[in-house]
C-alpha positions, 0 to 999 in steps of 0.5 A: 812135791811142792805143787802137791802141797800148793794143792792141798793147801788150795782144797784146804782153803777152798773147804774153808771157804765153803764152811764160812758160807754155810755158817753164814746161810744158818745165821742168816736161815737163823736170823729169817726164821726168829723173824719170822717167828716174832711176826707170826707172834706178834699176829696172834698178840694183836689176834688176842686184843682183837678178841678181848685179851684171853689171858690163856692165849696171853699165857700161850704167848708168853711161853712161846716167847720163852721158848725163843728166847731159849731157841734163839739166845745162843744161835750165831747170827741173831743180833744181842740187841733183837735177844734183848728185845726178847727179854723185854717182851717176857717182862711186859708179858709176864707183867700183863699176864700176872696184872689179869691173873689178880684182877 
């Protein structure tokens, strides 16, 4: 009976040690992705001066940083400080949209 118990208590482990990887993979999936995201946002934002500053597409863009933030402010694996970074573009976008909006 004893070497039973040492098995389970092994596939117990072993079962563990496969949740630890996956956790780790989507933390990592999860920080690729909002990278990934962030890239693709920070092309559409140089797009949009390129293109004379479309406060519509300024607006898309705020949203859509929103969205990650939402998205993204409780996944495991995405560092506080990229987060942060997060808040800070919604204010310097928010602030740049409004700043067009009364011109």
């Amino acid at each position: 009976m004893h070497n039973n118990v040492n098995v389970l208590h092994q596939l117990d482990e072993i079962g563990n040690s496969i949740q630890n990887i996956i956790l780790h993979l989507q933390q990592v999936e999860a920080r690729n992705t909002l990278t990934h995201e962030l890239q693709t946002l920070r092309t559409q934002f140089v797009n949009t001066i390129g293109q004379g500053g479309n406060i519509n597409e300024f607006q898309a863009q705020l949203t859509q940083a929103q969205n990650l933030y939402q998205q993204y402010g409780s996944a495991q694996g995405v560092p506080p400080a990229a987060l942060g970074a997060i808040r800070e573009l919604i204010a310097n976008l928010t602030q740049l949209v409004n700043h067009l909006r009364n011109q």
